[in-house]
N, C-alpha and C positions, 0 to 999 in steps of 0.2 A: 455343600452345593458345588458340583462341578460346572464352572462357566465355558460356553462353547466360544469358539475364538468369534464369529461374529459379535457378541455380546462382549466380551471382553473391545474388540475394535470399537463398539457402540460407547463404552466406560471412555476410552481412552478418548474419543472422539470429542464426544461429552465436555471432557475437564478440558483438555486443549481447545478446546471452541471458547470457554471461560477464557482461560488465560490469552487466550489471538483475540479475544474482543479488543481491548485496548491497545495490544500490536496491532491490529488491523485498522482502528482509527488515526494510528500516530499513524501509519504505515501511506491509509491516502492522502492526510495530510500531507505526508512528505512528495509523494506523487506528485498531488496538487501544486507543492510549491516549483516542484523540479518542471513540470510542464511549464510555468508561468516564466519558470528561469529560460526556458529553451524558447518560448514565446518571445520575450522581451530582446534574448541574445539574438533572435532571427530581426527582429522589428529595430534595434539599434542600430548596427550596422548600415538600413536601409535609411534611417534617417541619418547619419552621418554622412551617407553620400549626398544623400540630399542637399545637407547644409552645403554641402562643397557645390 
């Protein structure tokens, strides 16, 4: 059976989609943490002036 390159891209798609499931969870996770890091670095500073 000769496979046409759509179908072969569909194979390849396919299994890589398997394996990025759990890169893509670790993946927002880390997101996640990096936004909450850039949240908290903006909000610290504002409360340090505060305190002063």
């Amino acid at each position: 059976m000769v496979t046409t390159p759509p179908e072969m891209r569909k194979k390849l798609i396919m299994h890589q989609h398997r394996r990025r499931n759990r890169l893509s969870i670790i993946l927002t996770n880390l997101n996640d943490m990096l936004h909450s890091w850039l949240l908290l670095s903006e909000i610290c500073p504002k409360l340090r002036q505060g305190r002063r």
